[in-house]
Backbone bond lengths (Angstrom), bond angles and torsions (degrees), N, CA, C in turn:
res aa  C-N    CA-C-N  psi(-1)  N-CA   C-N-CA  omega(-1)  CA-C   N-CA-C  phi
1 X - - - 1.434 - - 1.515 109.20 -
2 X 1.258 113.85 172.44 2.014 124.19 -171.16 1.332 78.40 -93.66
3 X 1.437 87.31 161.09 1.555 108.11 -177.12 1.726 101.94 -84.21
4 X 1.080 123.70 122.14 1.792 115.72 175.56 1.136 105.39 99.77
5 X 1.335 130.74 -10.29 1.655 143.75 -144.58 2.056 97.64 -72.65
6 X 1.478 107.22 -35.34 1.987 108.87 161.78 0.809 112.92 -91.71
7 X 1.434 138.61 18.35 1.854 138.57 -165.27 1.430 102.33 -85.56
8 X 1.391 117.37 -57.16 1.535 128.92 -140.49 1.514 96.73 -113.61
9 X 1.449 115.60 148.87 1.691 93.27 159.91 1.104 128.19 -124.55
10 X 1.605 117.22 156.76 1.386 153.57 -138.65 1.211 135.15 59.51
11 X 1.597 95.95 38.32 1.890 106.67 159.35 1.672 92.88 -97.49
12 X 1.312 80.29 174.65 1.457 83.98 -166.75 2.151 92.49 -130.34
13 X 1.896 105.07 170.94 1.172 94.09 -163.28 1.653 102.10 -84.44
14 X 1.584 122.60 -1.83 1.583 118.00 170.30 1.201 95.45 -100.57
15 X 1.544 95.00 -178.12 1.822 113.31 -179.85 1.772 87.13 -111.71
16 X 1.085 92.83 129.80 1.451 116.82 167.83 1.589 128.90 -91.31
17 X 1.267 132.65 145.27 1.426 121.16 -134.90 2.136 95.29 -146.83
18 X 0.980 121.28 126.51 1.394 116.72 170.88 1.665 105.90 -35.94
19 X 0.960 109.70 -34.80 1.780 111.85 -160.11 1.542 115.37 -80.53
20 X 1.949 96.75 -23.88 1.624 104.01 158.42 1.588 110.45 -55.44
21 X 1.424 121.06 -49.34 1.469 110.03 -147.41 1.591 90.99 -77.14
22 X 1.240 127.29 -43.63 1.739 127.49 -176.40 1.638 88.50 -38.86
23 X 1.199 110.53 -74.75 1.749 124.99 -155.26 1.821 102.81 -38.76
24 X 1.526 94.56 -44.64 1.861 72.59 -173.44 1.589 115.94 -94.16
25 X 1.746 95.80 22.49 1.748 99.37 175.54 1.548 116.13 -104.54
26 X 1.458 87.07 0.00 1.689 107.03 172.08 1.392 98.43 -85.05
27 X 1.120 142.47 -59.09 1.566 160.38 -123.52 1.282 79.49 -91.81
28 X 1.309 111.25 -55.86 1.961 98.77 -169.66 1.596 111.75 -85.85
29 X 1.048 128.67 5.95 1.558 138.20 157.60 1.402 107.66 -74.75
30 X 1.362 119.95 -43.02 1.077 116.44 -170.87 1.560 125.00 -72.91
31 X 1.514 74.22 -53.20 1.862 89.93 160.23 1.359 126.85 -52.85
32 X 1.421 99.69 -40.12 1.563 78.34 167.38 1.775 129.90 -92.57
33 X 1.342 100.20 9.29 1.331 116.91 175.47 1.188 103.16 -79.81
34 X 1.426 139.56 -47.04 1.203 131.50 154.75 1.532 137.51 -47.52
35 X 1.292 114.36 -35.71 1.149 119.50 -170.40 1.489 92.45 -76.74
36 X 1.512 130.43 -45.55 1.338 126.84 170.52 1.360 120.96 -30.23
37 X 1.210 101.85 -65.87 1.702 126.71 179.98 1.879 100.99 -49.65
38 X 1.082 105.66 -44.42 1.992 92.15 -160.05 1.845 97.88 -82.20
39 X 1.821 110.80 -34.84 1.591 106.65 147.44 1.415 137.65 -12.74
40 X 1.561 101.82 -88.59 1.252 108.38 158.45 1.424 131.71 -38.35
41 X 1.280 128.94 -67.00 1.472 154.60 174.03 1.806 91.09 -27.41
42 X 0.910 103.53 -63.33 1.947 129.05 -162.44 1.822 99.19 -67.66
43 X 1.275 119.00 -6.75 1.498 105.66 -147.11 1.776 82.68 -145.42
44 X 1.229 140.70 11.06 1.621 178.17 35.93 1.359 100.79 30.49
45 X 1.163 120.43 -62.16 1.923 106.26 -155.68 1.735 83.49 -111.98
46 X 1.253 139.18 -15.98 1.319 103.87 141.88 1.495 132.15 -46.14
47 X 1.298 125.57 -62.91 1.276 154.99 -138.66 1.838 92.76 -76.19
48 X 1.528 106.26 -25.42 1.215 115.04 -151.51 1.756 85.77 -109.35
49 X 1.184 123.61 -48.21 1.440 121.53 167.52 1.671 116.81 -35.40
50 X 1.467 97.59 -59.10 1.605 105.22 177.42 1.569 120.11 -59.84
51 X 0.963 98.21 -52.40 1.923 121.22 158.50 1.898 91.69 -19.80
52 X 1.398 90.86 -93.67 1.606 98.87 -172.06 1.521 121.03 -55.69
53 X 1.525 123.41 -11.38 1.293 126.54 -174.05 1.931 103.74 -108.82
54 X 1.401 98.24 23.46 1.417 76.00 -167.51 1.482 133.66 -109.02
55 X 1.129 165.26 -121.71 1.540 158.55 176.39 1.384 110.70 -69.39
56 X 1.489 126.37 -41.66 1.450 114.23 -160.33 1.575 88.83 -116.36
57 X 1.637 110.70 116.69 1.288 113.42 -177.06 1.894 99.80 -100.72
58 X 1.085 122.23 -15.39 1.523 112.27 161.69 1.501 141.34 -44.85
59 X 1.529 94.93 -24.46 1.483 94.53 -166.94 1.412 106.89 -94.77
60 X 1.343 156.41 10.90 1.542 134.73 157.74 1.619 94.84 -95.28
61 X 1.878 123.66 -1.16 1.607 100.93 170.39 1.428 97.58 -87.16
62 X 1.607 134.76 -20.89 1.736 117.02 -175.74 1.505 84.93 -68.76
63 X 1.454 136.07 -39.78 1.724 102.29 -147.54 1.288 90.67 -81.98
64 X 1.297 132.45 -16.97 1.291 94.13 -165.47 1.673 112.81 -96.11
65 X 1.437 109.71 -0.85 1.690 107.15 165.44 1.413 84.30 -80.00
66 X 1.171 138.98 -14.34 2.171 112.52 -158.33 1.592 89.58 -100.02
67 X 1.501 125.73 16.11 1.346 99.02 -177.69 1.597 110.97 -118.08
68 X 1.505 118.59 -0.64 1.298 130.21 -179.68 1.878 104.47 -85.52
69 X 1.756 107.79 -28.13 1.414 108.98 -177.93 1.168 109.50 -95.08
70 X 1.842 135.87 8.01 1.134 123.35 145.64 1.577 112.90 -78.15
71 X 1.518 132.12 151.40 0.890 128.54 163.26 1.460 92.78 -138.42
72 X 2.003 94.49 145.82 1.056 128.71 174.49 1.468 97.04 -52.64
73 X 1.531 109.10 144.82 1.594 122.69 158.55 1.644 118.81 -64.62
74 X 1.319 108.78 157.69 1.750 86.74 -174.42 1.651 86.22 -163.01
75 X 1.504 115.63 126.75 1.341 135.71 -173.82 1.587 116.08 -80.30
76 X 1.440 105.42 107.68 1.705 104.00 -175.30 1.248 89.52 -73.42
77 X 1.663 117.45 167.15 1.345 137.54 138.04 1.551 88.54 -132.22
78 X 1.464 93.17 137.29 1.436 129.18 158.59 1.226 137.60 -127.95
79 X 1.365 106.84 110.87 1.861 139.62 -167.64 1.162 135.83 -62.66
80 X 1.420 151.74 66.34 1.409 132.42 -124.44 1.696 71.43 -136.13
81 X 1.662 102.87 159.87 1.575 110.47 159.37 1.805 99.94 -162.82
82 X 1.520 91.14 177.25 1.451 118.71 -173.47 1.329 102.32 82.02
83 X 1.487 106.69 -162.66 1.639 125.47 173.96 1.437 124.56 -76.99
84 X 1.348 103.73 -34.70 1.591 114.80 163.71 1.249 136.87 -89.23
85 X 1.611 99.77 7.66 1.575 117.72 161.50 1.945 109.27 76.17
86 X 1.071 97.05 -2.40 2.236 99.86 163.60 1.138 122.85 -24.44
87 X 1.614 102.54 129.73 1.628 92.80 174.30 1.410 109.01 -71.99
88 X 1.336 106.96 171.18 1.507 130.09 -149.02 1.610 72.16 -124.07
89 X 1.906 130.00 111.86 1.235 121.50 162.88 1.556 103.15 -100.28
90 X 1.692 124.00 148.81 1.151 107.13 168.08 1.400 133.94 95.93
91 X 1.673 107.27 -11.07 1.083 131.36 171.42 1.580 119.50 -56.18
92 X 1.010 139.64 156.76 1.501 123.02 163.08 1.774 117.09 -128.64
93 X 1.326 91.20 138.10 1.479 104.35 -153.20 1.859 90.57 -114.43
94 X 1.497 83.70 126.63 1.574 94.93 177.99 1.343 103.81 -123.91
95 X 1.794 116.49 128.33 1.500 124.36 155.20 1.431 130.11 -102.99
96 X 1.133 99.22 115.31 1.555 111.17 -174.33 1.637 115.72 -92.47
97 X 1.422 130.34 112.22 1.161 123.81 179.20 1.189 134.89 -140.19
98 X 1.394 166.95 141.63 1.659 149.03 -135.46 1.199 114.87 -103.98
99 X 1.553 173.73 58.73 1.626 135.01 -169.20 1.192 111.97 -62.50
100 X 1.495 111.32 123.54 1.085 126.15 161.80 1.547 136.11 -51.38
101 X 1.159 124.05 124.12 1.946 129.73 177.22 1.136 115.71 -93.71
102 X 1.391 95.09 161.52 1.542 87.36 155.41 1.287 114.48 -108.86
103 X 1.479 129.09 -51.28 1.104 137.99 -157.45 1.942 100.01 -80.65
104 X 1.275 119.41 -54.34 1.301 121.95 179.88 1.983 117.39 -90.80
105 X 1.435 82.77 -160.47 1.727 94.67 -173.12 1.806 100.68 -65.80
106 X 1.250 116.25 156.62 1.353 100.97 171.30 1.628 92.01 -67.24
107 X 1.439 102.91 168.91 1.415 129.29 169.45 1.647 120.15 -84.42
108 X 1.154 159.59 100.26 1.134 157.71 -158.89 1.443 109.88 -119.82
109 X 1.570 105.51 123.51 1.770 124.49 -178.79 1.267 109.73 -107.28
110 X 1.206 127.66 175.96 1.063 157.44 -175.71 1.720 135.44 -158.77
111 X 1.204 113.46 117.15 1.325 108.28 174.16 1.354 137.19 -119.21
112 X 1.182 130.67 169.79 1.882 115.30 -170.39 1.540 90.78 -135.30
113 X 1.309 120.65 132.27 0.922 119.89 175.02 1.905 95.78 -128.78
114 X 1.363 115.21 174.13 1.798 97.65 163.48 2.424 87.26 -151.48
115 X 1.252 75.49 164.89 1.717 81.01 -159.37 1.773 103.72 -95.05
116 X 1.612 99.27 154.79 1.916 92.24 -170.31 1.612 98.78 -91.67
117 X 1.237 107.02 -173.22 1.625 129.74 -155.72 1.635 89.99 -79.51
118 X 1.573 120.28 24.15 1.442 117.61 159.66 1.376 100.34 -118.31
119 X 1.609 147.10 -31.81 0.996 158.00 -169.33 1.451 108.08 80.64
120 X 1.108 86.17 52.64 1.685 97.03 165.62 1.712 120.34 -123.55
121 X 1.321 146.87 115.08 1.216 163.74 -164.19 1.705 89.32 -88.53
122 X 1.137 102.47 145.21 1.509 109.44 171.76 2.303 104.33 -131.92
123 X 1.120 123.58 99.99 1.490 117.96 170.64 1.264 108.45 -76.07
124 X 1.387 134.71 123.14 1.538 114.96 130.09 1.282 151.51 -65.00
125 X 1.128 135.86 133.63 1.769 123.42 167.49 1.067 89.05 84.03
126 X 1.354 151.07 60.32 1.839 143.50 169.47 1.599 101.67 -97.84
127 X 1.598 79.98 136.17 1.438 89.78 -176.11 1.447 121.42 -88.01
128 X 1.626 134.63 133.73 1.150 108.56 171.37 1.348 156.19 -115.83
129 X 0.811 157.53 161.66 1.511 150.34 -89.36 1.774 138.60 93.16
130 X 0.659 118.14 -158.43 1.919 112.16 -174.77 1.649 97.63 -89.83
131 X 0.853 94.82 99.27 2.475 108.94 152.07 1.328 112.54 -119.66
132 X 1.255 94.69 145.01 1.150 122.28 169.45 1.517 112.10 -84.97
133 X 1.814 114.57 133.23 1.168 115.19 -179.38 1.307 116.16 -120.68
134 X 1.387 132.75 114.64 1.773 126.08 -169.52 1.443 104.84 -117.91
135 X 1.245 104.22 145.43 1.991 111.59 -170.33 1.596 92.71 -114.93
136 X 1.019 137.34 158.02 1.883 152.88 154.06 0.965 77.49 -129.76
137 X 1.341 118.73 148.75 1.357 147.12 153.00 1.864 99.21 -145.36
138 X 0.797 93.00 151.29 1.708 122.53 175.61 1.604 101.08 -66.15
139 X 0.899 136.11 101.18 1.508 129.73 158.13 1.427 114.34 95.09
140 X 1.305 114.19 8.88 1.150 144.14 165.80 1.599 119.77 -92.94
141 X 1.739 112.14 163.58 1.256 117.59 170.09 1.580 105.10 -80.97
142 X 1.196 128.58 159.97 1.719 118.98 -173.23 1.763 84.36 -92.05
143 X 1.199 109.06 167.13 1.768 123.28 175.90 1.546 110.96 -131.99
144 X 1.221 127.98 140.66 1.061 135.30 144.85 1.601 119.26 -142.62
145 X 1.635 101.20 136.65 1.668 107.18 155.05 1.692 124.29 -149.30
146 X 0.932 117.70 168.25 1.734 131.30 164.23 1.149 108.03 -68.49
147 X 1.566 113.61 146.67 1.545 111.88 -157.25 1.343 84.17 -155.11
148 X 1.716 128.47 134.51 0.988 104.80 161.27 1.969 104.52 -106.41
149 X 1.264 111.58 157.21 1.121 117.64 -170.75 1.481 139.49 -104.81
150 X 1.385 114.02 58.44 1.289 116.63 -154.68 1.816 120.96 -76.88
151 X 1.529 95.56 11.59 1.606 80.56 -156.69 1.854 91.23 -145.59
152 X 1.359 129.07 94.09 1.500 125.90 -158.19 1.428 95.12 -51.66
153 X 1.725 136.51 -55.59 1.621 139.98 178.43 1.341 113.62 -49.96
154 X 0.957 144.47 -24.36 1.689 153.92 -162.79 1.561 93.40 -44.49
155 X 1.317 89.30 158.49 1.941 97.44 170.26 1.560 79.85 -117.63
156 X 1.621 109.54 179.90 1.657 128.77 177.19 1.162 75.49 -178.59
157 X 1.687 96.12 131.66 1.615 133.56 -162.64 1.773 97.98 -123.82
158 X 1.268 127.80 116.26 1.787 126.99 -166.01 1.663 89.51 -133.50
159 X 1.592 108.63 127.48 0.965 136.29 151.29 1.172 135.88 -68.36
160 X 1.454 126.23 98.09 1.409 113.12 -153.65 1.658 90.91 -109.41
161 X 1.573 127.85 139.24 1.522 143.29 154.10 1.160 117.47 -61.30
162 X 1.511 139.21 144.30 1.177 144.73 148.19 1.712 109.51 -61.05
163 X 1.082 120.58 132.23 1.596 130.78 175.86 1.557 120.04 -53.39
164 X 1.138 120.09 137.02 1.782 126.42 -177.32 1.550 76.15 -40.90
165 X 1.492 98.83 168.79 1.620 143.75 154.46 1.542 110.24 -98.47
166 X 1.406 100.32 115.58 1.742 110.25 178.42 1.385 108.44 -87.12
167 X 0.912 129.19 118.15 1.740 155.90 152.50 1.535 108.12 -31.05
């Protein structure tokens, strides 16, 4: 303890520091930053209670019959090869494509799709913008190109070559 530190009055028995008085002007910023926050939050899931409890009880049964008769769009590719243009069954069709950031790396996906005994690939949910589309096929030349993608329903029709003959 200071020497005299109970003698006089309004010292106190710690030493007090500029950085105390900041600290408890934070504490009450905060606090009330919180108390804001659980406000709001509380005054949301009311709003949202009433929402769901309220006069017209029909409408989450239309959306939910109106949401089985939308269907997602979904991007054919269709595979044909040789001279007589055959489907290619069995092939596997990969789309490669980026989402863009802002703050970080873009994000980069990938998908595997493989094609039916018509050589047709079916994607769902394709995003659009520039992908890359690559075919393997078995006995085939492999394919790849950049595609840009303006239309999620689109078909894209790929010509696949039979491979040189090695000597």
């Amino acid at each position: 303890m200071f020497p005299g530190a109970g003698t006089k009055r309004g010292l106190t028995s710690r030493p007090v520091s500029v950085d105390d008085e900041q600290g408890s002007d934070m504490k009450r910023i905060l606090a009330f930053a919180v108390l804001v926050y659980v406000g709001v939050a509380a005054a949301n899931a009311a709003a949202q209670d009433n929402s769901q409890s309220g006069t017209n009880q029909s409408a989450p049964a239309a959306d939910k019959a109106a949401a089985p008769a939308t269907q997602s769009k979904r991007l054919t590719i269709e595979v044909t090869g040789g001279e007589k243009n055959v489907a290619v069954p069995n092939a596997s069709v990969y789309l490669k494509y980026q989402e863009g950031r802002i703050l970080r790396k873009d994000k980069k996906y990938a998908l595997n799709v493989k094609t039916n005994h018509e050589g047709s690939a079916h994607i769902p949910d394709v995003p659009l913008g520039k992908a890359l589309i690559q075919i393997v096929a078995d006995g085939w030349k492999s394919y790849g190109q950049y595609y840009e993608i303006v239309d999620a329903g689109a078909t894209i029709k790929i010509h696949l070559d039979r491979p040189p003959k090695w000597y």
